[in-house]
C-alpha positions as CSV (number, residue, x, y, z in Angstrom):
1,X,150.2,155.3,115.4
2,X,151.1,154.0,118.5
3,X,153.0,150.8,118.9
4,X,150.1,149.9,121.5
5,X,147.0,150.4,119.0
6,X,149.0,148.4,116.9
7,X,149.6,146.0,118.8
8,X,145.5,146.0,119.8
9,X,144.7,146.1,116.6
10,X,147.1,142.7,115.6
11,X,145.4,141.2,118.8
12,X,141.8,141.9,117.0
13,X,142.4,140.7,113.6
14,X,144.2,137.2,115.0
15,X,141.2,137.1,117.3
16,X,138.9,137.4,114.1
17,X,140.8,135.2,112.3
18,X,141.5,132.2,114.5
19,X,137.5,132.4,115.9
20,X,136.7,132.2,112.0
21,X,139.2,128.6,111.7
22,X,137.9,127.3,114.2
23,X,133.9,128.4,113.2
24,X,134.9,126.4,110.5
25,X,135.8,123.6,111.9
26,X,132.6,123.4,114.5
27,X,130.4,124.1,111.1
28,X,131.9,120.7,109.6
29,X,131.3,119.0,112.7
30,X,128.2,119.7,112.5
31,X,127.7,122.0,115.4
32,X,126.7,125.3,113.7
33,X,123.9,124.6,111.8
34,X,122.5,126.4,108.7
35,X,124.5,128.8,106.8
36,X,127.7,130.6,108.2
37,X,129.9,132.7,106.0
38,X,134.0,133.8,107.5
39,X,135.4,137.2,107.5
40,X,139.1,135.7,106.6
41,X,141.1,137.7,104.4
42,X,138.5,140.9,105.7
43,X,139.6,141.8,109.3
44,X,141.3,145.1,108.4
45,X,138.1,146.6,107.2
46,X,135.8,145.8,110.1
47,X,138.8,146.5,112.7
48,X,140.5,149.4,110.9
49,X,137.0,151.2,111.1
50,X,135.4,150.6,113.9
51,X,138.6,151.9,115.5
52,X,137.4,155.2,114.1
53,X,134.2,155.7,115.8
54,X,133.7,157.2,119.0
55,X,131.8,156.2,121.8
56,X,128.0,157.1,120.4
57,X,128.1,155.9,116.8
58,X,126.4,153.0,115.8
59,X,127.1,150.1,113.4
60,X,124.9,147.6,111.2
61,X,126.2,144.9,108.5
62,X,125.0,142.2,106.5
63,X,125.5,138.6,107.1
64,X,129.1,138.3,107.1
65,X,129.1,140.1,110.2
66,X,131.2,137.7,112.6
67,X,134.1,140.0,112.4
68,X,132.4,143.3,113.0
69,X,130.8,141.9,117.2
70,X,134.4,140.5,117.2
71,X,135.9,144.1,116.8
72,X,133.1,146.2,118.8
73,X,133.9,144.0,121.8
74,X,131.4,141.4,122.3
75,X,132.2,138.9,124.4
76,X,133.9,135.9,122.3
77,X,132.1,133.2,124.1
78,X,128.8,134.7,123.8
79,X,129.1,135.0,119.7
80,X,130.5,131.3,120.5
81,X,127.4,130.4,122.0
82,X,124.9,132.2,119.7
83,X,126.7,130.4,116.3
84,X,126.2,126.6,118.2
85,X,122.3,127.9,119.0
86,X,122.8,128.0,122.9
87,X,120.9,130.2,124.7
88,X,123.6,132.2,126.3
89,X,124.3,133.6,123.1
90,X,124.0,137.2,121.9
91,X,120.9,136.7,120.9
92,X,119.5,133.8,123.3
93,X,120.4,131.5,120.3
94,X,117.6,132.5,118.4
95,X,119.6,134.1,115.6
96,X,122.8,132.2,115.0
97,X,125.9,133.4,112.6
98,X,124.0,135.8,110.5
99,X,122.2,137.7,113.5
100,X,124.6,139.0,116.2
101,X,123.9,142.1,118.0
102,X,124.7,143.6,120.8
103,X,122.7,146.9,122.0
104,X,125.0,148.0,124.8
105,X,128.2,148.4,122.0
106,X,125.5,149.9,119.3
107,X,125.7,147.1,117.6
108,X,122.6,146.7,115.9
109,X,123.4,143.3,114.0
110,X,124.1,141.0,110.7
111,X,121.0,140.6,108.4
112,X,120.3,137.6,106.2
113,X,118.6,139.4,103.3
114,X,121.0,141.2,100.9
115,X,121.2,145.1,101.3
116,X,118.0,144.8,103.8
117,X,120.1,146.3,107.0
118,X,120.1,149.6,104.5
119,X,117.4,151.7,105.1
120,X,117.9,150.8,108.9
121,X,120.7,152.2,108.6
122,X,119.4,155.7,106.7
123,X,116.9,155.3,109.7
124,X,119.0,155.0,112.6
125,X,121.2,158.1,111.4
126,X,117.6,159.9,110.4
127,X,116.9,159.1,114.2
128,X,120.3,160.8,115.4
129,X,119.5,163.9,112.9
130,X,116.3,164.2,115.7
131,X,118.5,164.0,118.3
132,X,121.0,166.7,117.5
133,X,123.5,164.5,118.3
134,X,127.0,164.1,116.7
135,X,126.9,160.5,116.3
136,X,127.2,159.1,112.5
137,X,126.2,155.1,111.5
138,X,129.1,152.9,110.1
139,X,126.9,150.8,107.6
140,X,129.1,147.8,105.9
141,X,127.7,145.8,102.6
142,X,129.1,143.7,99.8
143,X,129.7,145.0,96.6
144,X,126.6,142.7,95.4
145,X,123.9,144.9,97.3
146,X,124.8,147.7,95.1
147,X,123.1,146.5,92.3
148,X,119.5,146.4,94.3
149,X,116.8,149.0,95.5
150,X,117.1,149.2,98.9
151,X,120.7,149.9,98.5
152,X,119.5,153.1,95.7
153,X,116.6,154.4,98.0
154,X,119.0,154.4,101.1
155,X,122.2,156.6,99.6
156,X,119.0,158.9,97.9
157,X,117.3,159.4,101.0
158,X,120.5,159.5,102.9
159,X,122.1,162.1,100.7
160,X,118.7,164.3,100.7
161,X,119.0,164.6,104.1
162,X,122.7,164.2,104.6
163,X,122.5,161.8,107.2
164,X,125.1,161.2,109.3
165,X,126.7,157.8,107.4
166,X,129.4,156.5,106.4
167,X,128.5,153.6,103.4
168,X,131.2,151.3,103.8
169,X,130.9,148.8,101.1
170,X,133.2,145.8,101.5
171,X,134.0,145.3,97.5
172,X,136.1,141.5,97.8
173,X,135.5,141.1,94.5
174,X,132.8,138.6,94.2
175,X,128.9,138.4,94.6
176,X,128.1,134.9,96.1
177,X,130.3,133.3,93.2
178,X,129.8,136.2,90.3
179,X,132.6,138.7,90.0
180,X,131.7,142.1,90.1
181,X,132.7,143.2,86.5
182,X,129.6,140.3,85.5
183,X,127.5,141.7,87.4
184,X,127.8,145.3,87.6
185,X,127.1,147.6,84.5
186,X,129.5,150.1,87.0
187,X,132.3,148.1,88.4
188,X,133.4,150.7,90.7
189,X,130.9,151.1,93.3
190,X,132.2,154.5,93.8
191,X,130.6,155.9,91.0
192,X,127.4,154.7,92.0
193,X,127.9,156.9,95.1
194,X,128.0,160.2,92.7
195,X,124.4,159.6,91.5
196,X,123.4,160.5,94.7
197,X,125.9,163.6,95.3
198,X,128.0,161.7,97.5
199,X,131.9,161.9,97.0
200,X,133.4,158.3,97.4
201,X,137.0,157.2,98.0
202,X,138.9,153.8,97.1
203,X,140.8,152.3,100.2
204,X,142.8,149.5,100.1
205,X,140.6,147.2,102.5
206,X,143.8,144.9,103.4
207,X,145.8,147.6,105.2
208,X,144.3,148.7,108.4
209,X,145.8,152.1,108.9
210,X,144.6,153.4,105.7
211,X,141.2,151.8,106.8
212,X,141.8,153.4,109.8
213,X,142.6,156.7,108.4
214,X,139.6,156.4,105.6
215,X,136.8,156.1,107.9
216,X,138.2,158.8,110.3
217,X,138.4,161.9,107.5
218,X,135.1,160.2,106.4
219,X,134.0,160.6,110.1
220,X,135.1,164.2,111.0
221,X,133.5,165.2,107.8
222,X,130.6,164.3,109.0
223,X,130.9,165.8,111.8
224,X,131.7,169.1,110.4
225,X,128.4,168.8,108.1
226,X,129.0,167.8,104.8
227,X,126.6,164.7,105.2
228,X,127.3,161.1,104.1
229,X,130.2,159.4,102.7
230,X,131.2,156.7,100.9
231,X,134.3,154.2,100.8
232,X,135.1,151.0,99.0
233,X,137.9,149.6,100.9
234,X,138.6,146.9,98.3
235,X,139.3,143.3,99.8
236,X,139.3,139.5,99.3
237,X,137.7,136.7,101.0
238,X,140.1,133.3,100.9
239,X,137.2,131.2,101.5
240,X,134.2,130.6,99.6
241,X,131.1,133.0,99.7
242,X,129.3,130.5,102.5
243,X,131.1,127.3,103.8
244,X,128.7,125.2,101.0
245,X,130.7,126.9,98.6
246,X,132.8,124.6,95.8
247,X,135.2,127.6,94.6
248,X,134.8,126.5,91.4
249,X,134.5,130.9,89.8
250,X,138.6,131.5,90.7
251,X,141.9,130.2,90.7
252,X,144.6,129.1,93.1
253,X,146.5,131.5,91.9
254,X,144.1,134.4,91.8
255,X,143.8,133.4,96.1
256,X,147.6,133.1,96.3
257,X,148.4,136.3,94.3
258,X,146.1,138.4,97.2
259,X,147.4,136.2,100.2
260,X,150.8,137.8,99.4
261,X,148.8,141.3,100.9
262,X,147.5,140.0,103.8
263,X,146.6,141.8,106.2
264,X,147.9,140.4,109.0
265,X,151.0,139.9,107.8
266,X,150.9,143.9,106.3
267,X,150.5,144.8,110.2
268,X,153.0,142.6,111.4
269,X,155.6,143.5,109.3
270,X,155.1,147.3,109.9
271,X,154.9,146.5,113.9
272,X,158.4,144.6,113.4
273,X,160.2,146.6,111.2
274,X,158.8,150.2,112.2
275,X,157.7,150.2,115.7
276,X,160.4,147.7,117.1
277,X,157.8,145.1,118.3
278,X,159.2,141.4,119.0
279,X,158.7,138.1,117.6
280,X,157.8,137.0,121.1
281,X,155.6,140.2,121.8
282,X,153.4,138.7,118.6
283,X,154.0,135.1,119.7
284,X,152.4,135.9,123.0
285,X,149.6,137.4,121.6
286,X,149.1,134.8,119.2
287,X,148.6,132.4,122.5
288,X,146.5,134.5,124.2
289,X,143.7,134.8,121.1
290,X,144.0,130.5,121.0
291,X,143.2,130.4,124.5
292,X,140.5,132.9,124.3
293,X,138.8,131.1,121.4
294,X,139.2,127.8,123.0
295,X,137.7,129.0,126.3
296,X,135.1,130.6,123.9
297,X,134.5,126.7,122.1
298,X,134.4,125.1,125.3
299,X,131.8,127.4,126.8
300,X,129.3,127.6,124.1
301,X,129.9,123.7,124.0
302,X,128.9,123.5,127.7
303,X,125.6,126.5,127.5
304,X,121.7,124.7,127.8
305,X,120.2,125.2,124.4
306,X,117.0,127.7,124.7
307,X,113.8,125.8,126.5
308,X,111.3,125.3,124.3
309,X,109.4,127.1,127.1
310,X,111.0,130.1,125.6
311,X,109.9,129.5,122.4
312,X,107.9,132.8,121.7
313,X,109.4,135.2,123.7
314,X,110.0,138.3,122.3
315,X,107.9,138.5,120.2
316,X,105.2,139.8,121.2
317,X,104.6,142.6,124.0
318,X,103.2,141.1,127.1
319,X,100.3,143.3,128.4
């Protein structure tokens, strides 16, 4: 890889991480209202991926979805905006943390209900198979929405089909606060994959070049016709499942053990030891990301909330 897409791609995951700090800290200020769940210890995954795509391909995700607008490009102090309810958010403040979207990037959102974005997806690639097009859906999920039906009737339909998708299921170990060998009868979500004739591969979610490379051998297969894949880029969330979370299911150490790999850090020592970057090249870009959330905070801060005037727009079609 280039020292230059490395160096992007360093830029994207501080970015992800320092707007997820300081989401934090707005959420226990009581700015961000209702429920609001970081991407830290994930950026690889959504970054590494979405590098992959080209121009026409679409992606969807659940509610953990702060990190994946951050890495198609949406405009920081818009996702700002739409988290603290404003109306110059993405979505005129009518969605907040676990509804972003942005239809000019393909970016077709965050859901709130568990594994619901799923058939959306099967239907947005179903919609492409119309088209005769060669763009393919990157659809991301936890490892909990494996064990539901929407997340069964999707990979069927998907596979009977072969749809153009690639299921990219984000396994960081826990369910809300139940890890995934309590939960799941199949503890590698992989297998679940073969039920439905799709062949699924294990990534290691915190480094982003095999991310990176994953998704795009997923990707070109597609595109050659050999219909959906499946990867399990295995991860870890540091914080809790939602900030209302106590912690109380793991250890300090289990957190500290998976710190040692993170992904940040896996970057930056490559970029420093294999592709002669500079302390002060990273240090500089480390300054740039804090001012661009900051600018981010200070404009959502300073955006009207919707008029109540606005109230029902949208929803339904004016005559």
């Amino acid at each position: 890889m280039k020292k230059e897409t490395l160096l992007e791609w360093y830029r994207q995951m501080v970015l992800i991480r320092r707007f997820e700090q300081r989401c934090a800290e707005l959420y226990q200020l009581g700015k961000i209202g209702g429920f609001l769940h970081l991407y830290i210890g994930q950026e690889a995954v959504a970054v590494g991926s979405i590098a992959a795509r080209q121009a026409g391909d679409h992606v969807i995700t659940a509610y953990r979805d702060h990190g994946h607008a951050l890495a198609v490009g949406s405009d920081t102090g818009k996702i700002m905006a739409e988290l603290l309810g404003k109306a110059t958010g993405v979505s005129q403040g009518r969605g907040g943390s676990m509804h972003l979207a942005d239809v000019e990037r393909h970016y077709w959102g965050g859901y709130a209900v568990v594994g619901g974005h799923l058939p959306l997806a099967t239907g947005i690639a179903l919609a492409e198979n119309y088209r005769q097009t060669s763009n393919a859906v990157l659809c991301y999920f936890g490892d909990g929405s494996t064990n539901i039906g929407y997340f069964h009737e999707s990979l069927n339909l998907a596979g009977v089909w072969k749809l153009p998708v690639v299921w990219i299921c984000e396994n960081n170990q826990y369910g809300m606060g139940t890890a995934v060998n309590r939960a799941s009868a199949v503890p590698r979500m992989i297998d679940k994959a073969l039920g439905y004739g799709l062949q699924g591969k294990q990534v290691d979610g915190m480094d982003i070049m095999a991310v990176y490379e994953a998704t795009s051998e997923a990707l070109a297969a597609i595109r050659r016709g050999e219909g959906p894949q499946f990867l399990e880029m295995i991860t870890y969330r540091y914080e809790g499942h939602s900030m209302g979370d106590p912690l109380r299911y793991r250890t300090r150490e289990e957190v500290e053990k998976w710190r040692e790999d993170d992904p940040i850090g896996i970057l930056e020592r490559h970029l420093l030891a294999e592709l002669a970057a500079t302390r002060e090249e990273l240090e500089a870009i480390d300054q740039a990301v804090e001012a661009e959330v900051e600018a981010a905070v200070r404009f959502a801060e300073e955006s009207p909330l919707p008029s109540l005037a606005d109230l029902f727009a949208n929803i339904y079609v004016e005559s």
